[in-house]
N, C-alpha and C positions, 0 to 999 in steps of 0.2 A: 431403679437402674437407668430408666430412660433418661429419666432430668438428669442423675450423673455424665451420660452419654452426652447429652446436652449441651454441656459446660467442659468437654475436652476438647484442648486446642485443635484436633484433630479432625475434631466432627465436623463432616461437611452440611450443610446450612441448605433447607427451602426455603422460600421467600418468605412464606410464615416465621421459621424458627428464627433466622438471621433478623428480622425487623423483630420480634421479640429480644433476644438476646443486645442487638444493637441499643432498643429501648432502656433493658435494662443497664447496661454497661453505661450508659449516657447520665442514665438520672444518677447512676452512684457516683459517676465522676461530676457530674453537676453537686452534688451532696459534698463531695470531699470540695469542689470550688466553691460550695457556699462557705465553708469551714475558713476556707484561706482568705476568703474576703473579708468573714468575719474576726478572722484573725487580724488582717490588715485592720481594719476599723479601730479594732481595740488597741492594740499596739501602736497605731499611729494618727488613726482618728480620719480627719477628712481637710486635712490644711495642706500647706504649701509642700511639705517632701513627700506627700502621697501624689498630690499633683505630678510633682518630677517623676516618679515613681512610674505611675499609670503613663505618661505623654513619653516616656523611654521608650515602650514599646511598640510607637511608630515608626521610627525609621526601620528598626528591624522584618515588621510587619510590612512594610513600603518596600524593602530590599527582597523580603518573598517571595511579593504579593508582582513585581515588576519583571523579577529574573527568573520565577517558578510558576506564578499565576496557579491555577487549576492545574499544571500538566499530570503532577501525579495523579489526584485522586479521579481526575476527568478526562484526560485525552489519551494517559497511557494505558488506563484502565478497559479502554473500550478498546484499542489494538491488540490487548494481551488478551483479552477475553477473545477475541475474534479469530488470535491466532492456536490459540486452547481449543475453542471448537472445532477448527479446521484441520486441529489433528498437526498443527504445526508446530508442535513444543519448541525444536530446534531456534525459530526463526523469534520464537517469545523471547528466547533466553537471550538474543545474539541483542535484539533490543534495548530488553532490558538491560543489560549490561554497556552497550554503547552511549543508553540514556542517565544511567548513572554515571558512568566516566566522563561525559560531558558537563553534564547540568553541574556535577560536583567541583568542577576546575571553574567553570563560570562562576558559581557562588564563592569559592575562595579570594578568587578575585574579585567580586564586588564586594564582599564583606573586608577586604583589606580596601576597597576606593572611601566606603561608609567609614571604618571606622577615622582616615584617613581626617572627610569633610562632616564628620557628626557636628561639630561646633558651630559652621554654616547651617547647617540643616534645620538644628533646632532653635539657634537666632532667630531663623525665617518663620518655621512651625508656630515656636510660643512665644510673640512677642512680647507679652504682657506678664511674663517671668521676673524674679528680681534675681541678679547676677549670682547670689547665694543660689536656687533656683537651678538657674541655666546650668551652675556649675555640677550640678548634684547631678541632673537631667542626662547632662554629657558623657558625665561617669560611667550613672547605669547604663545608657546606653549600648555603649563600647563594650559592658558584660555580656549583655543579652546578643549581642549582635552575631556571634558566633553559632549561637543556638539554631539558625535559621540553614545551617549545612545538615545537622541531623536533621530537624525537621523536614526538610526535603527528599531526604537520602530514605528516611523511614515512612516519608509519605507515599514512594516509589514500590517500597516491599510491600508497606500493607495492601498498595495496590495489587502484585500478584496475590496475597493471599486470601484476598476479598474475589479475585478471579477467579480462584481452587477453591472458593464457598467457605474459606475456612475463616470465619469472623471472629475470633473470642480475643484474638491477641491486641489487633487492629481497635479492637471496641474497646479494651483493656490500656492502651498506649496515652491516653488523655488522662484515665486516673492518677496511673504512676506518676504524670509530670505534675499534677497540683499535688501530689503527697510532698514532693520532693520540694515544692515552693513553700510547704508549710513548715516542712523540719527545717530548711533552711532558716528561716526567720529563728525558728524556736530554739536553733543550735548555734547559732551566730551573730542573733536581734542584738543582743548587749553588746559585744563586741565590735560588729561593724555596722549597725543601725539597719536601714531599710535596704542599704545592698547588698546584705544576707537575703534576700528576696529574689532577688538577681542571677546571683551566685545557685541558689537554688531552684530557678528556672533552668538554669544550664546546665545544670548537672540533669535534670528532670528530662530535658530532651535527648537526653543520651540515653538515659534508662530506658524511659518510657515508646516516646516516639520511633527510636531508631532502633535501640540492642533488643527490645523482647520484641518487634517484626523481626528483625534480624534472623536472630534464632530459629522463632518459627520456619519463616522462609529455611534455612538451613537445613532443618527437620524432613522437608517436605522433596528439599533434591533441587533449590533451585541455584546451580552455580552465577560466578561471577567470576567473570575476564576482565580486564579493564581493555576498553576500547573505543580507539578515536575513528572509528569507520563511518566518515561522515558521510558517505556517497549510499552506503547501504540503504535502500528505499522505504522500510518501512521507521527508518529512522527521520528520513524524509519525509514522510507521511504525518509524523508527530512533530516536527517541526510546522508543519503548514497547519497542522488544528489549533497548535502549541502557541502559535503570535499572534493571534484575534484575543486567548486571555493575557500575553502577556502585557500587548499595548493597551488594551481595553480598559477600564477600570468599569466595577461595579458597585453602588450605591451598599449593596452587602456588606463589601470591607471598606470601602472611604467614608459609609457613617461616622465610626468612630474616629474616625481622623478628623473632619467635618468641625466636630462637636467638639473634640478637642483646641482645633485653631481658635474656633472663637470665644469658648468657655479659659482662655488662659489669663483674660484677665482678671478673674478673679477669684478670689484664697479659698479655695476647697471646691469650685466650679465643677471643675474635670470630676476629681474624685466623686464627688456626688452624683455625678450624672453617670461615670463608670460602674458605679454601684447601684444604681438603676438598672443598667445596662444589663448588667452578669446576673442579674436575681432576674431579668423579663427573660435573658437566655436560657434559663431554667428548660419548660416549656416549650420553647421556639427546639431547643436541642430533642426535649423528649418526642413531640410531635412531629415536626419537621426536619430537621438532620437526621433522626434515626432512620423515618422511614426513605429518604433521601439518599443515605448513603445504600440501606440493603439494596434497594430498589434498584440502584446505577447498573449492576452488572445483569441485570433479569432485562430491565429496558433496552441493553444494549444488546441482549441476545434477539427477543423478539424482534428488534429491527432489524437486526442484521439477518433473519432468519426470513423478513420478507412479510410477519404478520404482521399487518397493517391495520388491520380491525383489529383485530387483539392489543394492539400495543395503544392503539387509541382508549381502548374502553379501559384495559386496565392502570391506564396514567389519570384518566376520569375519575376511577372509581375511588382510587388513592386521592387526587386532590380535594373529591366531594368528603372522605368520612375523618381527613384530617383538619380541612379548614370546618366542617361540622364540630367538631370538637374544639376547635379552636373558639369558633364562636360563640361556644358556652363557658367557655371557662375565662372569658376577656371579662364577661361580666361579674363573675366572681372576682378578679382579680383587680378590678378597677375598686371596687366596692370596700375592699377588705384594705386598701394599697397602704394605710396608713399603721395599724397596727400591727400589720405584718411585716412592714417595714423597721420601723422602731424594735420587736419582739428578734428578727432578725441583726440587726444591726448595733443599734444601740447600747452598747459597753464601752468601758475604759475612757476613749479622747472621742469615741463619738456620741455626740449628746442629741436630746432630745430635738432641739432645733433643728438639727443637721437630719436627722428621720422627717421631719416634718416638711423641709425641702424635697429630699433626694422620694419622698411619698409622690409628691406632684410632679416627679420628672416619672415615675414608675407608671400612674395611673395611668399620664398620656400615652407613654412608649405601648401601653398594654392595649393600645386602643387598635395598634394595627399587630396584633398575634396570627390573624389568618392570613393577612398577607406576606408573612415572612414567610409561616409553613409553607402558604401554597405556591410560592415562587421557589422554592429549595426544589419543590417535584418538579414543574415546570418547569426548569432550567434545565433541567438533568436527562428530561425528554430529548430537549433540544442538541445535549451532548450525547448523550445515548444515538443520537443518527448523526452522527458525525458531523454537525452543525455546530463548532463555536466562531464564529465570525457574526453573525447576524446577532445572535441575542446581547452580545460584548458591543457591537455597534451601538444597537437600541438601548445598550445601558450605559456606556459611555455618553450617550444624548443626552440622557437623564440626570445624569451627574452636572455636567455643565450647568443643564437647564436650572437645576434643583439648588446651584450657588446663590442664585442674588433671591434665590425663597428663602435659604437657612439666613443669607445676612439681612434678610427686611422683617423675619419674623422674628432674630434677635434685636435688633433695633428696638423694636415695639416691644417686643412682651419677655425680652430679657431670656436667660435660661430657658426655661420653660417656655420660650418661641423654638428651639433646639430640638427639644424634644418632638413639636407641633409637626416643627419642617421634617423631621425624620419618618412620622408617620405618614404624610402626605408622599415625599419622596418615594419609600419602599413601594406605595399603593400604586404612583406611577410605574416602577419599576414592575412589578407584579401584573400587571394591567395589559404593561407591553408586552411581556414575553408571552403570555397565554394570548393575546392576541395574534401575535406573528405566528404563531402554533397552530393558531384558527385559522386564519389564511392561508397559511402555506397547506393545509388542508390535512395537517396532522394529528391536531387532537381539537375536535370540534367543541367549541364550548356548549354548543348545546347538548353535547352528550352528560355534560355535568346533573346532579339533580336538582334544577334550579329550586325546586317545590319544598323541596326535604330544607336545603338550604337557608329558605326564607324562614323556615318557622325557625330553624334555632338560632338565627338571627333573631326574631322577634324573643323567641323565650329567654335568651342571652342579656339582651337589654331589658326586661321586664323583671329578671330575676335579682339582676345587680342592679335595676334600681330596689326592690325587697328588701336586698340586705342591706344596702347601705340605710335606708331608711329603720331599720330593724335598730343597727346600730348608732344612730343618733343622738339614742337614750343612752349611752353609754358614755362618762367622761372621760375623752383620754387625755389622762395627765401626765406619762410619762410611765407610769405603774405596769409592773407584767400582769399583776393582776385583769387590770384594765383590758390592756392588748389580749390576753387570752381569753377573756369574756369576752371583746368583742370580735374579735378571730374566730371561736364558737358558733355566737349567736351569728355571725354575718355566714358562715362558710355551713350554719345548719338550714337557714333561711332559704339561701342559696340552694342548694341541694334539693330540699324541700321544693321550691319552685321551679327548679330545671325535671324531677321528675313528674309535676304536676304537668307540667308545661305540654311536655311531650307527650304524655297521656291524655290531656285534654285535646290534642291536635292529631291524636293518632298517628305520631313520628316512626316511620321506617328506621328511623339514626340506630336504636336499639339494637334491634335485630342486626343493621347492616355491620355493626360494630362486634357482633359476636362471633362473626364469619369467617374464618381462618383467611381465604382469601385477602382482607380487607387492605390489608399491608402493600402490597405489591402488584402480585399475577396472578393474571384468570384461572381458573383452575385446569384449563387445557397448559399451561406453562408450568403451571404447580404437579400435575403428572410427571410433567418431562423432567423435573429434577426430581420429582421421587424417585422415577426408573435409572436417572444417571446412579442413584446413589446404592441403589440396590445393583446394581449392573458393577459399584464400585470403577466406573470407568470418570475420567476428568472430564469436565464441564467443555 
């Protein structure tokens, strides 16, 4: 009956259940996007219309990521939280609703200027297109580009509903939209080729993203007025957090834009390195997004509540046992990158070769897994006290700076220079933000376990060199056979070595990992939302 409880839209969420629940909702929708990808693979392989395919959802991504930024999930999320606690429903609502009737007239309008200049846009983007290409590129575009109204509209709900601890919908909103990318293709593939894909993103952000928050939010009692009160202050208030991410850009989302500019010249570039991309996202979503997203609304209470020790140690305790975990499993994952690639991927028009590239884009990308986790907490600290200007500064540096490294490490060592500059990138990027957190004297790094750290560091890299070596004696020629013997032996090795590891070094990691806490909040934070919940009073 409990786990039923559990899994009701209605069940209000500790920072424990909510980062379990988020975990899980994460990896199943990572599960159904590995589906779609591998779907894409097969259906259309890794050449030139997956190219256009994949490089379509920049602009849309650009038009977001420029007129939306973080506001929902980061700067309205901590107002609406702040005004829920203060007992201010009234003043949540009057927001909420001024901030949709705004942000939603803004995007209709720039999604009529995009679709408008799509054809400059992606001239400029992939120049290394051929006019077939561009033309196809420009198409899907113009599909997809509408999607970015729901997307925002339902990144705004799920924000009150992650505010009201209520997670299941919110966590659930990412599946439905890759189900609906996959029927699309599979109900419309013959017919109108890869922009049944398209077509099925779009409809996918309506179900997913936007109508089941929607609902929820409706359940729950929270209206909506439409309203242009732009003078209203705490509208004011999110306006002034709201344009440090909108101008800012971060290494985060112009990766993949990055990568795609200069992978255009060549016939399956993009796709290969995309498909790298979404299998390393795997991971980065289960570790770091998940406990990322629960975490935003508990960070933003303890600061807002004035504990300052507490919100220190507890952003600590979270970055130590996720990048610990990160750092074990980079090793595995570098180790195996090739079998598991191919055994993933390889059907239909993607062949063996095309696994054998898109393997050494995957090893590299894998090489930085703890800096993505550890920067998703990191950053959400920084939003959590009402600080996005400074770390959007320091990551806008990073970005510029991190140009003429992606363009001199593709010069030299080609794609796979792409990949190189992407881990170095994020490391800077990660580097910064926990640093400026350490100065400004908010979360000390030395409160980190540097001790605990190092060894699975070291076991990490001592393990994945094991398996790969384990697997050496194994020919891979293409065969599933192959791939799942060496998949096996390398992921038993592995295992095998990481528990040894730990045990020979007497690693805390174990224990710290079985501790309900470990997710989020101290346990004096973890109280206060048991008692909200038994009290049955809002957050």
């Amino acid at each position: 009956m409990r786990l039923l409880r559990f899994f009701r839209p209605s069940h209000q969420h500790t920072a424990f259940s909510a980062t379990l629940l988020m975990m899980t909702a994460i990896m199943l929708s990572r599960v159904i996007g590995y589906i779609r990808e591998a779907y894409i693979a097969y259906a259309f392989g890794a050449g030139q219309q997956t190219d256009a395919y994949v490089a379509a959802f920049t602009l849309p991504d650009w038009l977001n990521y420029i007129v939306a930024g973080g506001t929902a999930s980061i700067t309205f999320i901590s107002i609406y939280t702040r005004f829920m606690a203060e007992k201010r429903g009234e003043d949540a609502q009057k927001t909420f609703s001024i901030v949709i009737t705004v942000m939603t007239t803004v995007l209709i309008a720039g999604t009529i200027v995009a679709e408008i200049f799509t054809p400059q846009f992606a001239g400029w983007m992939f120049h290394g297109f051929t006019p077939e290409q561009m033309q196809l590129c420009v198409h899907l575009t113009r599909i997809l580009l509408p999607a970015q109204i729901f997307f925002y509209v339902g990144g705004v709900v799920s924000a009150v509903l992650l505010s009201h601890r209520l997670f299941l919908l919110p966590a659930f909103g990412p599946l439905i939209y890759n189900v609906f990318i996959i029927a699309g293709g599979v109900i419309g593939g013959r017919q109108m080729g890869i922009a049944s894909l398209a077509f099925g993103a779009l409809a996918g952000s309506i179900a997913g993203p936007f109508l089941i928050n929607a609902i929820g939010a409706a359940k729950i009692g929270t209206g909506y007025r439409p309203s242009f009160d732009l003078k209203n202050p705490a509208f004011r208030e999110w306006v002034r957090l709201s344009i440090p991410l909108m101008l800012g850009v971060s290494l985060v989302t112009v990766d993949d834009w990055i990568l795609r500019y200069f992978a255009s010249n060549g016939i399956g570039d993009i796709a290969r390195l995309n498909y790298a991309k979404r299998l390393f996202a795997i991971p980065i979503a289960i570790l770091g997004q998940a406990a990322g997203q629960a975490s935003l609304p508990f960070y933003s209470r303890l600061f807002g509540e004035k504990k300052f020790d507490e919100f220190a140690a507890t952003v600590n305790a979270s970055v130590y046992r996720i990048t610990a975990a990160s750092l074990l499993m980079t090793g595995w994952m570098m180790a195996i990158a090739l079998p598991l690639i191919d055994l993933v991927y390889r059907r239909g028009r993607f062949t063996f070769a095309d696994s054998e590239s898109t393997a050494i884009y995957f090893f590299w990308f894998s090489l930085s897994l703890a800096l993505w986790c550890s920067q998703a907490l990191y950053a959400r600290a920084f939003y959590a006290s009402g600080n996005t200007l400074t770390p959007m500064i320091a990551s806008t540096v990073i970005v510029l700076a991190s140009l003429p490294m992606y363009a001199l490490l593709f010069r030299t060592l080609s794609v796979t220079g792409l990949a190189v500059a992407s881990d170095i990138g994020i490391a800077a990027n990660a580097l910064a933000i926990a640093g400026l957190l350490h100065l400004r004297g908010m979360v000390p790094l030395g409160g980190l376990n540097w001790k605990e750290l190092g060894k699975c560091a070291l076991v990490g890299a001592v393990s994945g060199g094991l398996s790969y070596e384990v697997m050496r004696g194994i020919t891979l020629d293409g065969s599933r056979r192959a791939d799942l013997l060496a998949l096996a032996l390398g992921s038993l090795t592995w295992a095998a070595a990481v528990a040894a590891g730990l045990w020979l070094l007497h690693s805390e990691l174990p224990a710290d990992l079985r501790r309900k806490k470990f997710a989020t909040l101290s346990s004096a934070a973890e109280s206060q939302a048991a008692e909200t919940m038994e009290t049955g009073k809002e957050p």
